[in-house]
C-alpha positions in Angstrom: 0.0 0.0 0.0 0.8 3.7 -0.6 1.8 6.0 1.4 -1.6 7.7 2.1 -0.4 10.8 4.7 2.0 12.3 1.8 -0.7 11.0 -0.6 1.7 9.0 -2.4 3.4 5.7 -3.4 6.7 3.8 -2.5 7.3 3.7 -6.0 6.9 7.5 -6.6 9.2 8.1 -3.2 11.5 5.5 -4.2 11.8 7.2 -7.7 12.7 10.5 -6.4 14.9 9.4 -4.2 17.1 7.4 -7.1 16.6 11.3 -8.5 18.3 13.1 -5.7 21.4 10.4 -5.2 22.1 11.3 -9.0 21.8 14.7 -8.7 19.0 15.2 -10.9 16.5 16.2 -8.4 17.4 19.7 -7.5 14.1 21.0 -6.1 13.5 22.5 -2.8 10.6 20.9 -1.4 10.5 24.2 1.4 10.9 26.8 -1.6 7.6 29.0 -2.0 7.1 28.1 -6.2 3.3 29.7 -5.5 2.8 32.6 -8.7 0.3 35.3 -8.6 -2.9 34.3 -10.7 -2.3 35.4 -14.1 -4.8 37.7 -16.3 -7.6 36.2 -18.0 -6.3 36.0 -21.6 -9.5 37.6 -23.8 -7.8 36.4 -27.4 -8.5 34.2 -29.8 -6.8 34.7 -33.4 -9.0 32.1 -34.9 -12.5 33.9 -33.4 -11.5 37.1 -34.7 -10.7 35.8 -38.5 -14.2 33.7 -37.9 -16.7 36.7 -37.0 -15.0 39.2 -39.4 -15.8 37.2 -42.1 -19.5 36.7 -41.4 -20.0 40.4 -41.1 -22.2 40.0 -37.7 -21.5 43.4 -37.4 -21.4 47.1 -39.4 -17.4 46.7 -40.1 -16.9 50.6 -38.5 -18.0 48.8 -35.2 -16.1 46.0 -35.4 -13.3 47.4 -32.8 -16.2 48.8 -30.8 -17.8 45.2 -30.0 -14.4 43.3 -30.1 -13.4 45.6 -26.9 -16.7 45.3 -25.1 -16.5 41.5 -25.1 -13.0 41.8 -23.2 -15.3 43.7 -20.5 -16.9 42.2 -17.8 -20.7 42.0 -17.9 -22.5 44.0 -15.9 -25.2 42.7 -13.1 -28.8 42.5 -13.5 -32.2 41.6 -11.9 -35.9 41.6 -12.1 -38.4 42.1 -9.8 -40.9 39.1 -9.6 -44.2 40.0 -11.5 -46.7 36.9 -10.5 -48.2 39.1 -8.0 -48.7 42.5 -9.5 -50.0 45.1 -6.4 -46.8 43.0 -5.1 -44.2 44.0 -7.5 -45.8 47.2 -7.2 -44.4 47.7 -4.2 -41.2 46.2 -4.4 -40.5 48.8 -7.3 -41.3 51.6 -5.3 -38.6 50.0 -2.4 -36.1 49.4 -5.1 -36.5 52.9 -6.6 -36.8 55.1 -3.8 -34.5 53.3 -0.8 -31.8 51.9 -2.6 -31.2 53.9 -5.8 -32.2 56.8 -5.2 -32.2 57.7 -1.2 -29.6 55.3 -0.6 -27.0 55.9 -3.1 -27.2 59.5 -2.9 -24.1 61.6 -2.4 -21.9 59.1 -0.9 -20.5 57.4 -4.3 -17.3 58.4 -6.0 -17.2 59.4 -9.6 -16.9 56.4 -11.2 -19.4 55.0 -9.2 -21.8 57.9 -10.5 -20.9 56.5 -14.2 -22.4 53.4 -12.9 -25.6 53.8 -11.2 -28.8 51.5 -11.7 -30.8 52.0 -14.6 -34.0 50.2 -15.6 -34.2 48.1 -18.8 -36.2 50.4 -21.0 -37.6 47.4 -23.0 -38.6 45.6 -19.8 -42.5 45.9 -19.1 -43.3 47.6 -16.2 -40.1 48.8 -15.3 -39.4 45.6 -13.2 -35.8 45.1 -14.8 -32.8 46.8 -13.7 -28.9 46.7 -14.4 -26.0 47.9 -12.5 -22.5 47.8 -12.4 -21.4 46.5 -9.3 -18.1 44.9 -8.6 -16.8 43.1 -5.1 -14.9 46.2 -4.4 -17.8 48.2 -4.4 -19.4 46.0 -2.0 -16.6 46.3 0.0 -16.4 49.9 -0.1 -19.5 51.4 0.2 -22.1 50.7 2.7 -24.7 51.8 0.7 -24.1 49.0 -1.8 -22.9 46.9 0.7 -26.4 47.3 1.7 -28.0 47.0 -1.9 -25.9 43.8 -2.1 -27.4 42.2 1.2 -31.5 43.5 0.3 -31.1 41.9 -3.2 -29.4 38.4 -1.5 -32.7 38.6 0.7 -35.6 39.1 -1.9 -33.8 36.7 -4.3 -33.4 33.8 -1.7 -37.3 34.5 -1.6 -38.7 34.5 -5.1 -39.2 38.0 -5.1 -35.9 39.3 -7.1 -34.3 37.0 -9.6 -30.6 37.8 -10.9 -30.8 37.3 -14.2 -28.3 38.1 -17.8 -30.1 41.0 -19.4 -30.5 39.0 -22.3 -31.4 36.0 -20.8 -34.8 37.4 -20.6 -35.5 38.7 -23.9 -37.1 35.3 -24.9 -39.8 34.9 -22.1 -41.1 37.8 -23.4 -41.1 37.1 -26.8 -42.9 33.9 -26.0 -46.1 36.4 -24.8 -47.7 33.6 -22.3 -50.9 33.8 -21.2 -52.5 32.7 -17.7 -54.4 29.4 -19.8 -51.4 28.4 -22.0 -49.6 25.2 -21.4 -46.2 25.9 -21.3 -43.0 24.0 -22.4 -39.9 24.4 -21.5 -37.6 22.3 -23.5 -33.9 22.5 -22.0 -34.7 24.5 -18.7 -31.6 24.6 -16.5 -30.6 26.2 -14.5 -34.6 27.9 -14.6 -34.3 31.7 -14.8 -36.0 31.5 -18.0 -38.6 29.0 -16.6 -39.1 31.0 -13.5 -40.2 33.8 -16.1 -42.7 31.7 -17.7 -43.9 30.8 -14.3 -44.2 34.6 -13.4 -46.1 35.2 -16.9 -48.8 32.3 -16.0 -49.8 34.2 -12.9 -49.7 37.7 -14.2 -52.9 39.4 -14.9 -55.0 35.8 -14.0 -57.6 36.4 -11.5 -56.9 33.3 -9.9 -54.5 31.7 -7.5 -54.1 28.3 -9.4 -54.1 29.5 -13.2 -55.4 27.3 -16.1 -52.4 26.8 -17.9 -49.2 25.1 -17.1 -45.6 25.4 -17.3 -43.7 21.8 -18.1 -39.4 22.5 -17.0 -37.4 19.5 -18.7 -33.3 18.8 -19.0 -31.8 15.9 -20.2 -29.2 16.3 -17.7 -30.3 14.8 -14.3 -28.5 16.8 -11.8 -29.5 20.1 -13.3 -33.1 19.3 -12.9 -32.7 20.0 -9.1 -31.6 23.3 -10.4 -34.9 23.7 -11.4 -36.8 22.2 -8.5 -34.8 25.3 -6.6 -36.2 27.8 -8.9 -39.7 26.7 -9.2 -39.4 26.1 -5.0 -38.9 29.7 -4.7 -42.0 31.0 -6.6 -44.0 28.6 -5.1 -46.7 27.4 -8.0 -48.6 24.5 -7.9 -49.0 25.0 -11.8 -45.4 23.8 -12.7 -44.2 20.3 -13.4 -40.1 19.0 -14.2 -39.3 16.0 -15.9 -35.9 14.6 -17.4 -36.1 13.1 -20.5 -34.0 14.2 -23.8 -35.6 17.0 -25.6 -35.4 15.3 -29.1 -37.9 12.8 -28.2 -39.5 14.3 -25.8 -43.1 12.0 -25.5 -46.4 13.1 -26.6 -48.1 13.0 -22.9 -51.9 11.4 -22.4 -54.4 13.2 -20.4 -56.4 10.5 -19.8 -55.3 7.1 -18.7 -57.1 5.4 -22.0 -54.7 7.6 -24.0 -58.1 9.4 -25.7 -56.2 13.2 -24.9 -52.9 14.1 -25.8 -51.3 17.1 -24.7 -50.1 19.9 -27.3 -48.6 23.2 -25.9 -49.6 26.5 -26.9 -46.0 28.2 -26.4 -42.4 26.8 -26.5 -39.4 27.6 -25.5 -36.2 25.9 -27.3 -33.6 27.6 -25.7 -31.0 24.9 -27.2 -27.5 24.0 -26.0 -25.3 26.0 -27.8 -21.8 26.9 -27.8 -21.9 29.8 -25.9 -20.0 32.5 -27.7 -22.3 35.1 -26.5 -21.0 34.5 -22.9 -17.9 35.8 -23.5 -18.1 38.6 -21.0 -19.3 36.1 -18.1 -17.7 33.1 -19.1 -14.2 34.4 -20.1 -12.5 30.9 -20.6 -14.5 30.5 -23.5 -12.0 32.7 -25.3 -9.3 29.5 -25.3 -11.6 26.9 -25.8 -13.2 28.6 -28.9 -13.3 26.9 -32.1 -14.7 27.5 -35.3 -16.1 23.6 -35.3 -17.8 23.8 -31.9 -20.6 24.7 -34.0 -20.7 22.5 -36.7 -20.9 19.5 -33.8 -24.1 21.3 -32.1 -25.8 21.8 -35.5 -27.7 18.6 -36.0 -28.8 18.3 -32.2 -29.9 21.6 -32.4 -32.4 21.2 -35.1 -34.1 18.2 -33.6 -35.0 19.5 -30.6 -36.3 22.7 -32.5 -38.0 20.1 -34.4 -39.2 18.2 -32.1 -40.6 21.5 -30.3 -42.4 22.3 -33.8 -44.1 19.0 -33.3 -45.4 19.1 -29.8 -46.8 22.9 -30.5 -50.9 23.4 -31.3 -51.5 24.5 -34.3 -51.8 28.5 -33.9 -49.2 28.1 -30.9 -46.1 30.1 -30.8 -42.5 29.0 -30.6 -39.1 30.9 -29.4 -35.5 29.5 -30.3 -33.0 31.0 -29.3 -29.2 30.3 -28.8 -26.8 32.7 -26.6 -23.9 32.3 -29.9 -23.1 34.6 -32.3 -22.5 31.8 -34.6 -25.6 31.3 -37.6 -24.5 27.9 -38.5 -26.5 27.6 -34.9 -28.6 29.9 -35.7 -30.3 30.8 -39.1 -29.0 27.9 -40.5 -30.7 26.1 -38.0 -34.0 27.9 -38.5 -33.3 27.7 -42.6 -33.3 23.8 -42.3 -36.6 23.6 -40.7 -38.6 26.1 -42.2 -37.5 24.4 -45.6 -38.7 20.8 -43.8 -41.9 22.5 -42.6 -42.7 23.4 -46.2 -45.1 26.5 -45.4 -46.6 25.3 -41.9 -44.4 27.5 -40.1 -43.4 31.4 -40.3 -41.2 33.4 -38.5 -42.6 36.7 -36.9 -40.6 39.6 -36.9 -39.7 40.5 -33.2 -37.4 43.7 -33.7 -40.6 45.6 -33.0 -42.1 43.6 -29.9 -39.8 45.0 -27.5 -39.9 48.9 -27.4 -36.2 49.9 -26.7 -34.2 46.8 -27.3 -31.8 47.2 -29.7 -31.3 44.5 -32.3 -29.9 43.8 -35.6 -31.6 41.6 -37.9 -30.9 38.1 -38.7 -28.5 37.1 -41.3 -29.7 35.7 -44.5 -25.9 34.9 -46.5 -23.3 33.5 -44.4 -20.2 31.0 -44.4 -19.3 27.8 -43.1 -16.0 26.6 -42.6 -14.1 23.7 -40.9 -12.4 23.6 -37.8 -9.2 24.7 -39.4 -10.7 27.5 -40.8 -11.1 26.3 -44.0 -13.7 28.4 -46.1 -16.5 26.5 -48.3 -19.4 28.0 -50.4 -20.7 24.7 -50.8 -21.3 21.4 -50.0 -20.0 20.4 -53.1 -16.3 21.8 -52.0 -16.2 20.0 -48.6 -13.8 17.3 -48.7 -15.3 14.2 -47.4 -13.0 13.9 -44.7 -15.0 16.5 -43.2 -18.7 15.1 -44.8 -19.9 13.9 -41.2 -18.9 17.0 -39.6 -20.3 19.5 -42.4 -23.7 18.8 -43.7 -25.2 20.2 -47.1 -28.3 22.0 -45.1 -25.7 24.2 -43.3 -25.0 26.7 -46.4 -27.2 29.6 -46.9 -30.2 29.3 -49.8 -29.0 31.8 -52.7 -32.2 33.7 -51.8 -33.9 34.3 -48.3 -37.2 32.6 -49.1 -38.3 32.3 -45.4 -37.6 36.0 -43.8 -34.8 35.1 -41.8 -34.1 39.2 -41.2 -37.1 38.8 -39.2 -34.9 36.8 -36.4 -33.4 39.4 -33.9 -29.6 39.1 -33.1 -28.4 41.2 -29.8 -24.9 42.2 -30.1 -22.7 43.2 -26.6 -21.9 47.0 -27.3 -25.1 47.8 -28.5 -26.7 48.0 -25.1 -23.8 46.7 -22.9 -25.3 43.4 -22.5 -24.3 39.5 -23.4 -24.6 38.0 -27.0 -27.8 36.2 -28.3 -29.8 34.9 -31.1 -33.4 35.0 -30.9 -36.1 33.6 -33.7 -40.1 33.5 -32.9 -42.5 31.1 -34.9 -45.8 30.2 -35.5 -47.7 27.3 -36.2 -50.3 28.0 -38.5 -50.9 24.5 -40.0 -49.6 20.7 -39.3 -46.1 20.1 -40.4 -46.2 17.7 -43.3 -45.2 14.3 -41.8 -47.7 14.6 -39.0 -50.7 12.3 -39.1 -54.2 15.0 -39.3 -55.2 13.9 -36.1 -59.6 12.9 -36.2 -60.9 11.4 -33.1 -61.2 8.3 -34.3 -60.3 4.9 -31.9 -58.0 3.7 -35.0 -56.1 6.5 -35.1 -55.7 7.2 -31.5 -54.5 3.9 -31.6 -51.7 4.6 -34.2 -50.9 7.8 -32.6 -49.6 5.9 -29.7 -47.9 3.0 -31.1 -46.0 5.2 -33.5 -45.8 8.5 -31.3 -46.1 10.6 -34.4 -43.9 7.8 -36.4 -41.3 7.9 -34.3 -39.5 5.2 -32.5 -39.1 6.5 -29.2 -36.0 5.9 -27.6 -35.2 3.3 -24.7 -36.1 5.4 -21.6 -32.5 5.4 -20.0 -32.7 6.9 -16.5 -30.2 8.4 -14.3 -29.5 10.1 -11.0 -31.6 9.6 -8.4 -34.6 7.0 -8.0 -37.6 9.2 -8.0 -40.2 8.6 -5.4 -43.6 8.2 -6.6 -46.5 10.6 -6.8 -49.5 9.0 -4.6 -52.7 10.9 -5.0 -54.9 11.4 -2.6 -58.8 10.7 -2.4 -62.0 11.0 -0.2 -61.0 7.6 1.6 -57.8 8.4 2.7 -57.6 8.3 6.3 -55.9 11.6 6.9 -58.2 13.6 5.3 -61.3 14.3 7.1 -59.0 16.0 10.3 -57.7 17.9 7.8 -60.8 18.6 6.0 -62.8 19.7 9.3 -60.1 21.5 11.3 -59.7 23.9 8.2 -63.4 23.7 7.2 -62.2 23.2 3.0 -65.3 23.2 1.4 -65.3 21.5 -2.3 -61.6 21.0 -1.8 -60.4 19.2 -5.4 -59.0 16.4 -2.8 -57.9 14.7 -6.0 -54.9 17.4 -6.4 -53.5 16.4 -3.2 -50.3 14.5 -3.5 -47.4 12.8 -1.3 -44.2 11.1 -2.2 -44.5 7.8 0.1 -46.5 5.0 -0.4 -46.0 3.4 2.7 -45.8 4.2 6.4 -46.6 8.1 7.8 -47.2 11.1 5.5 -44.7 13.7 6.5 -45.9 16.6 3.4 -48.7 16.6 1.6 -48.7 18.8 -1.7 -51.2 20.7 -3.7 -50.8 20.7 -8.3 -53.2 22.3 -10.3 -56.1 19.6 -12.2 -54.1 20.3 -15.6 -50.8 18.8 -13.8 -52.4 16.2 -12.0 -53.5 14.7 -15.0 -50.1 14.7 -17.0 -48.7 13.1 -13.4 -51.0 10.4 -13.3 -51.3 9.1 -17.1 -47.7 9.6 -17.4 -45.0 8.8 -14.8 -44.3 5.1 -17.2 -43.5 7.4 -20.5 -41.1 10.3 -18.7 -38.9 10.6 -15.6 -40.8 13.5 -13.4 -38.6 14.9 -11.1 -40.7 17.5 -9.0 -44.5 18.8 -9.4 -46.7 20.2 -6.4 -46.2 23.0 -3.5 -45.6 22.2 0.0 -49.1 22.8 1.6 -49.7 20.5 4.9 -46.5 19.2 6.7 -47.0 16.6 10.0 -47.2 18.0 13.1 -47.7 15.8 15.8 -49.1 17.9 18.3 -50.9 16.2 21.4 -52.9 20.1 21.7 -53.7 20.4 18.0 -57.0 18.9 16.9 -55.4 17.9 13.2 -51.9 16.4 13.1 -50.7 18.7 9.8 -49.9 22.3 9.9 -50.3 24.8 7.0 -46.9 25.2 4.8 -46.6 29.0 3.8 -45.5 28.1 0.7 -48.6 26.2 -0.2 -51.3 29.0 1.0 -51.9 31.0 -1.5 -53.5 28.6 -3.8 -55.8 26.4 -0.8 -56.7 29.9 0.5 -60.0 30.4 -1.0 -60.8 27.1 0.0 -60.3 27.6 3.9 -63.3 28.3 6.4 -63.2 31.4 9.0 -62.8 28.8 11.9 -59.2 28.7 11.3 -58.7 32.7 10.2 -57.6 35.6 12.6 -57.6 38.7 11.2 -54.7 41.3 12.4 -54.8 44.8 12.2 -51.4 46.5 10.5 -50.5 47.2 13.6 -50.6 43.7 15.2 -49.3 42.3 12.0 -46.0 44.3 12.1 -45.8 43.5 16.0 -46.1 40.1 15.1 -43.3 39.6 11.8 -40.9 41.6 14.2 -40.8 39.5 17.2 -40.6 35.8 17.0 -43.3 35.2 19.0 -45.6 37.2 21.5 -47.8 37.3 24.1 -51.9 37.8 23.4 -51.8 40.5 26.0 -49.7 42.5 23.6 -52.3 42.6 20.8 -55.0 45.0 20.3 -58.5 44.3 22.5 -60.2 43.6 19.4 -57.9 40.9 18.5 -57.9 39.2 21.9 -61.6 38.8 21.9 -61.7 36.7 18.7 -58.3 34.8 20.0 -60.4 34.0 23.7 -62.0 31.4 21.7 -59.5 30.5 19.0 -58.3 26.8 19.0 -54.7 26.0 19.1 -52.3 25.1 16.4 -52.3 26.2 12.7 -54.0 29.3 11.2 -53.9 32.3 8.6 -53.4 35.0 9.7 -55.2 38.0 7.2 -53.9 41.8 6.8 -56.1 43.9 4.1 -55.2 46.8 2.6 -56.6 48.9 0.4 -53.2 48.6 -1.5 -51.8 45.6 -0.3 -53.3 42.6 1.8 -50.9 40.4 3.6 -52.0 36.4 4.5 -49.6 34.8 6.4 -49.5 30.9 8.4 -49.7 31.7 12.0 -49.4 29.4 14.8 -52.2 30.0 17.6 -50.3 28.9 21.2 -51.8 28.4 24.6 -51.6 32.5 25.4 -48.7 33.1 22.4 -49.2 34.1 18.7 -46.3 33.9 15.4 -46.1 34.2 12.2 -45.1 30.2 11.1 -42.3 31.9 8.4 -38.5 32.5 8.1 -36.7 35.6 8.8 -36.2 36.1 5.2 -39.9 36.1 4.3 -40.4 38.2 7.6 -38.1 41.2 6.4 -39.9 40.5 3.2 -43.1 41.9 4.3 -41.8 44.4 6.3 -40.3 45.9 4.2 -43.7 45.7 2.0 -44.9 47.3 5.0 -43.0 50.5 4.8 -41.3 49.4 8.1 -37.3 50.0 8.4 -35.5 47.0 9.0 -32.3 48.1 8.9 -31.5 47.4 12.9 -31.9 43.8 11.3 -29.5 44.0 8.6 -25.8 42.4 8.5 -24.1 45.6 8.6 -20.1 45.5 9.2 -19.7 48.9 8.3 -21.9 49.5 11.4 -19.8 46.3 13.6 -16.5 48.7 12.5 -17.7 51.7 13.8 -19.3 50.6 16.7 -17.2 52.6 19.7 -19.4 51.6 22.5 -18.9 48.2 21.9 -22.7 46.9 21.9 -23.8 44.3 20.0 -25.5 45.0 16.4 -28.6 43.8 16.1 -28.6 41.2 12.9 -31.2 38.4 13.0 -34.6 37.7 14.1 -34.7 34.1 15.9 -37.6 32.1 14.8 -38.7 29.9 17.7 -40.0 27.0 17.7 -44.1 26.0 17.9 -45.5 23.4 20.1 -44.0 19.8 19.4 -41.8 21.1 16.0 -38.2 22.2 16.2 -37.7 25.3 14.4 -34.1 27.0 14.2 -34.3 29.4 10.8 -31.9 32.4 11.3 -32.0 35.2 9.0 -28.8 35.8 6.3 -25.7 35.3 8.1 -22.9 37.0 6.7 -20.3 34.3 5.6 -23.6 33.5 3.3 -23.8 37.4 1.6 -21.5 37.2 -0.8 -22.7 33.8 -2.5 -23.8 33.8 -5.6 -27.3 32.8 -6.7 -28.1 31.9 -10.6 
């Protein structure tokens, strides 16, 4: 055996000692060899030649972009827009406290140059971007600050950092609160959670029609987008793993009589990244001219595949972050030829005020990975025939309107690099079977899946749990049904992932989900679908052994009886986020009357507004009252509030200053309720500087 202190081997210390008898070894083992971290090298010869040549670009501002990819991208965020009186609200925070009251008069010049602007082209003024380096955290309290509040709302669902052009193609997509949404290759999920924030904005109701469906072929970046979806809290969203190419067509019935077609898609296909430059510098080294020509073919299935699982009428979005068209329009040229007239391209450059673009390209070149140039097939030498396929070239003339796709270029609007083409379906693409509801075709339709072999399911990671639905006879419901009073409760949405033994969370899906769940887990791997809404709570005081889940409340709200409802004045609401729990006593006589008589255990906890109404879990103790929520989501709405929460904040600049030697107030301890163990502390400050995609 080895020796497995040093790490090593006897043959490896053996072989430098031979070394040092012959003098060969002249290393000092105690010298410091250590070298500072050399600059990022932003070259690439080959890159330069590439783009040039493809004219992506007006040639007088060629040096113009070059130098603005060698620059760092700057940050950028959105503000959530599911709940709109909500996002409301946290404009008027993010406009007033922290850029303009905040940042006032304590910045230095360059930091002046730098201030936060809102996207113009972002609706509602809910995006933002800023320059903001580490030093500047570490230098100014004010966006030392700025840096902490949007750590806080993000870890919430309320902010999302986001690339700037990352979420140009939500938009384009234009979803509506009763589409059914797919999201073909979803990870890491900002785009999803924008799809997810689109589905609730502007519906009337807590649990929208419509659906969004989050897939990856890659199984460990599926729990990327379990954490995205977590934080917005939807029971309308459903992630599954399969490869996008053959993505199944999914029954909505268990006799297979309903298939599911989407009304928007989203193909935002693996490319090779080019546009990234500014965030992912190490791309300038790896860059080659044949990264593209490998991505090509992959590319166009899953857009094709996407063209196949769209309603007729429905509306598509591909998009790549490359600069590259043989990704690109080539990719859109090859399908639109295939599609033969079932499919157009709508021109976007219009669709958001403010954004500049530059339309797509309609000639272009392909080469090898050498750099070799070829203006045809014809000319490729067929050692390169399996690498370069005839329907990368350009047509001689643009017969499908490829200037209507949109290309966003870095220097334009100091952003990232993307490609972006939107489509419609406005008939069935030729090799799909018209579909008549007919038993004989139904049948073909699912033996053939549209004439296509499916692949071999081949899953990995984890070993899913399954999804066991609830029903009238389960023996957990009726306590749960009476102690809340749910009245025509769609039991049948209720979900839990263990077959056997106790229920630990139960979780609530829209009807549209449920169905794709349960006529569906043999044909793909689901990974996640449902919002925490009832968690055990084995309480020898509480008449029903499960709790509300905060996350879950909003869409079983309208369903829950007054018997179970307290409702708090602002006052008493406030009182209660900022202390982790308190006495009855404290609250206002009105509210102590109606608490007299109030059971113990779980409740809501009601706050209306005429601009804002708060509904919170609560727990109801013996003569004690809390909010049942983390610090996080406690600063959250007290800041919604108008209430200053700074004493609350991690603040070293104050810890520095602090001569008299008293302790800085910076968390709010959540204690525990009857019979559950409860220990969530607020940011702590080894956490602030994480990043969060």
């Amino acid at each position: 055996m080895g020796n497995k202190r040093n790490c090593g081997s006897n043959a490896s210390f053996a072989k430098r000692r031979r070394k040092l008898k012959e003098g060969l070894n002249t290393k000092n083992h105690n010298e410091d060899t250590r070298k500072p971290y050399e600059t990022t090298i932003r070259e690439n010869e080959k890159f330069v030649q590439y783009y040039k040549m493809q004219n992506i670009c007006p040639e007088d501002e060629w040096n113009t972009f070059l130098e603005t990819l060698k620059t760092d991208l700057p940050t950028s965020f959105r503000i959530t827009a599911s709940c709109d009186a909500e996002a409301k609200i946290m404009l008027k925070l993010v406009e007033g406290v922290f850029f303009t009251d905040l940042l006032k008069g304590e910045l230095s010049d360059e930091q002046q140059n730098s201030k936060p602007f809102c996207l113009p082209w972002y609706p509602q003024r809910l995006g933002w971007q800023l320059k903001i380096t580490r030093k500047d955290i570490r230098g100014s309290e004010a966006y030392y600050r700025l840096h902490n509040f949007l750590i806080s709302e993000t870890g919430n669902g309320n902010i999302s950092r986001q690339e700037t052009v990352s979420m140009i193609p939500p938009l384009l997509l234009d979803v509506k609160p009763s589409d059914k949404v797919l999201d073909m290759c979803a990870a890491p999920g900002s785009k999803t959670a924008q799809l997810i924030e689109a589905l609730y904005s502007g519906s009337n109701s807590s649990v929208p029609d419509g659906l969004v469906m989050a897939n990856d072929v890659h199984n460990s970046r599926c729990y990327m987008l379990v954490h995205q979806a977590k934080r917005l809290n939807s029971a309308n969203v459903l992630i599954t793993n399969h490869d996008a190419t053959v993505l199944p067509v999914m029954n909505l019935d268990e006799n297979g009589h309903s298939i599911l077609k989407f009304d928007k898609i989203l193909c935002d296909a693996p490319c090779s990244g080019d546009g990234t430059l500014r965030k992912n510098a190490d791309i300038w080294t790896k860059w080659s001219p044949g990264n593209a020509n490998n991505l090509h073919g992959i590319q166009f299935r899953i857009l094709k595949r996407g063209l196949e699982l769209l309603n007729v009428g429905g509306r598509l979005v591909y998009s790549t972050c490359s600069f590259n068209p043989v990704e690109n329009e080539a990719v859109v040229q090859r399908i639109m030829t295939e599609a033969q007239g079932s499919v157009v391209i709508i021109n976007a450059s219009d669709k958001l005020p403010g954004l500049k673009t530059v339309s797509g390209l309609s000639q272009w070149i392909v080469v090898s990975k050498d750099l070799d140039v070829y203006k045809t097939f014809e000319e490729v030498p067929e050692k390169w025939n399996t690498q370069i396929r005839p329907q990368m070239f350009p047509l001689k003339e643009d017969l499908y309107n490829l200037d209507r796709c949109i290309r966003i270029l870095p220097h334009h609007q100091d952003t990232g690099g993307f490609f972006v083409a939107v489509m419609e379906k406005i008939k069935p693409l030729p090799w799909e079977i018209s579909i008549n509801q007919t038993d004989e075709l139904i049948d073909e339709i699912k033996v053939n899946n549209y004439r296509r072999k499916p692949k071999k399911n081949k899953y990995q990671g984890y070993r899913e749990d399954p999804f066991i639905f609830l029903n009238v006879d389960d023996p957990v419901w009726p306590e749960i049904r009476d102690f809340y009073e749910l009245k025509d409760f769609p039991i049948q949405c209720l979900l839990t992932r263990c077959s056997v033994g106790k229920k630990k969370n139960i979780y609530f899906t829209s009807t549209s989900v449920k169905d794709i769940v349960k006529n569906n887990q043999d044909r793909v791997k689901i990974i996640n679908t449902g919002v925490k809404t009832f968690v055990r709570c084995d309480n020898k005081s509480m008449e029903c052994n499960f709790r509300l889940a905060q996350e879950g409340l909003a869409g079983i709200s309208s369903y829950i009886g007054k018997k179970r409802r307290l409702q708090l004045t602002l006052t008493d609401l406030i009182t209660v986020l900022k202390n982790p729990t308190i006495q009855v006593t404290s609250l206002d006589q009105a509210t102590k009357d109606i608490l007299e008589n109030f059971g113990i255990g779980s409740c809501v906890l009601n706050m209306v507004d005429k601009d804002f109404s708060v509904e919170l879990v609560g727990w109801k103790g013996f003569s004690t009252l809390k909010a049942y929520i983390n610090g996080e989501c406690r600063l959250h709405y007290l800041r919604l509030l108008g209430v200053d929460v700074s004493e609350f904040d991690v603040n070293k600049f104050k810890k520095e200053n602090n001569e008299d030697g008293s302790e800085d107030k910076s968390e709010i301890d959540i204690d525990g309720a009857p019979g559950v163990q409860v220990n969530e502390e607020l940011i702590q400050s080894e956490n602030l500087n994480k990043e969060k995609q």
